[in-house]
C-alpha angles and dihedrals in degrees: 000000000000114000132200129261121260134203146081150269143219142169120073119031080248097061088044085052083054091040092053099042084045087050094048090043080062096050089053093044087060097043085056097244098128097170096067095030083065087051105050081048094049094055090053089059090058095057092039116032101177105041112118117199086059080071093049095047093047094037082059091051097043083058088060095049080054081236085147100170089049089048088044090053093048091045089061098040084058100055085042092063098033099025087169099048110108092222108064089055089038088054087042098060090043083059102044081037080064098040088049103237095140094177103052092042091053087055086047098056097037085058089053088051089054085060097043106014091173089063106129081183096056098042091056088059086050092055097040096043082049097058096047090055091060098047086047093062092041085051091060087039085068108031085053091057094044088055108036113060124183116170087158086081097056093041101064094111084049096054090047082058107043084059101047085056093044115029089184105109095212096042093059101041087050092055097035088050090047091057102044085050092050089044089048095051098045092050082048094049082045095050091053108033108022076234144098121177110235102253137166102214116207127210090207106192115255095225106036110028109095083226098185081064103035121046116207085236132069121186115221101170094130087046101096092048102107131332086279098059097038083056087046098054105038092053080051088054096047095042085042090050091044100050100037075051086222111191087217141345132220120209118214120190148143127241096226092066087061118059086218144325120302089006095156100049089051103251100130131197097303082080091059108092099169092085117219107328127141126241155049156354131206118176117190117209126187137157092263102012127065110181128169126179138171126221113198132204139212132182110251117173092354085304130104115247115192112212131220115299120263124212117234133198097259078203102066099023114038119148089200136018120257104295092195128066107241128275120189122199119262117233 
């Protein structure tokens, strides 16, 4: 932490007056009593204006009272009367270091080095602010990437064929749009809460659903409980999808409710390739379209952070039957 500058004056009884109130600031700055220490050093000013190494002294008080901005001002008041003494700039990077502004207060300390290249001192701060510039960027990066989802960019295959099974425009903007919004809430749900339900999610159609007896969501969280359940549930699914007379149906659901893949079709874990990572599944199901993917999550910065979806063989890893009976393309 930042110290106070020693030494002594002589000359004019006014300069001894500054030299002693300066002396006794130090005596309080060691003692830990900051605030008089600010103030000894304060009066001092008063008798002596210019003279630089007051700032410093007070600038490094001011730090310890965590009164950043008045640090800040004496820092700089110091570098303006002295602008080739190591320590203004040296006291100006510890304050911008506490304000967090990484980048200013690494200038500020390679410009100390420039003055005192030999500084051991100096050089510490350069290594540490540099390193907390770069955990501050990785900080945003993640942050961004937390905040800004996009599952549209990694779903392009999926829209060509969507609309080589469908033909229909709409139809396949409407399903293609339900199942980015589904994808995007349950990243979202993952990002806040290292969590999604396990959910089947419906796109009822507006004309047709009878929609104050039939809601767009099932919960299926006991499901993966045993083979019974799993039976149950997926016959509930097909009828519900049938006679809601949903268009298509989108599956959420965390790895962590199902032991592994395929689980009920005796597979076993040798099937998994994605190795240990957290995270979820979502399984599309249409009339003419079956999709599964995987998004897995890692811990960055104490946060989850799910990763771009993988695409898995439905085939070989669906977490429920088809829930649609099968409708193949026209020519």
């Amino acid at each position: 932490m930042a110290e106070a500058e020693t030494g002594s004056a002589t000359g004019s009884s006014g300069g001894r007056a500054e030299a002693s109130l300066k002396d006794k600031g130090n005596e309080f700055f060691k003692a830990g009593n900051y605030l008089k220490a600010a103030a000894l050093y304060t009066q001092a000013i008063k008798l002596d204006p210019s003279n630089h190494a007051l700032y410093s002294n007070r600038a490094a008080a001011f730090l310890h009272l965590v009164k950043l901005n008045k640090a800040l001002a004496d820092a700089e008041m110091t570098i303006s009367l002295n602008p080739q003494w190591e320590k203004g700039y040296f006291r100006k990077g510890c304050v911008l270091e506490a304000m967090e502004k990484y980048d200013d207060a690494l200038s500020a300390f390679q410009a100390a080095l420039r003055y005192n290249p030999q500084s051991a001192e100096v050089s510490r701060k350069i290594k540490r602010v540099s390193q907390l510039v770069k955990d501050k960027m990785r900080a945003q990066e993640v942050e961004n990437k937390r905040s800004n989802i996009d599952m549209k960019k990694h779903l392009d295959k999926l829209k060509s064929e969507l609309s080589d099974k469908y033909g229909s425009e709409e139809g396949c903007k409407d399903i293609f749009s339900f199942l980015v919004e589904t994808m995007e809430a349950a990243v979202r749900s993952w990002h806040e809460t290292s969590n999604v339900d396990a959910k089947v999610y419906y796109l009822l159609d507006k004309e047709k659903t009878d929609t104050e007896k039939y809601a767009p969501v099932v919960n299926i969280d006991k499901a993966f409980e045993s083979p019974h359940t799993h039976g149950d549930c997926f016959q509930f699914l097909r009828k519900y999808a049938e006679d809601s007379v949903a268009r298509a149906a989108c599956l959420v659901a965390p790895k962590s409710l199902i032991s592994y893949p395929q689980v009920w079709k005796g597979q076993g874990s040798r099937k998994w390739k994605h190795g240990q990572h957290d995270g979820f599944f979502v399984q599309l199901e249409t009339p003419s379209l079956r999709k599964l993917w995987f998004v897995p999550s890692s811990n960055e910065l104490g946060r989850p952070l799910c990763r771009d979806p993988e695409v898995l063989d439905i085939g070989a890893h669906e977490l429920i039957p088809r829930i649609f009976k099968e409708k193949l393309s026209s020519t």
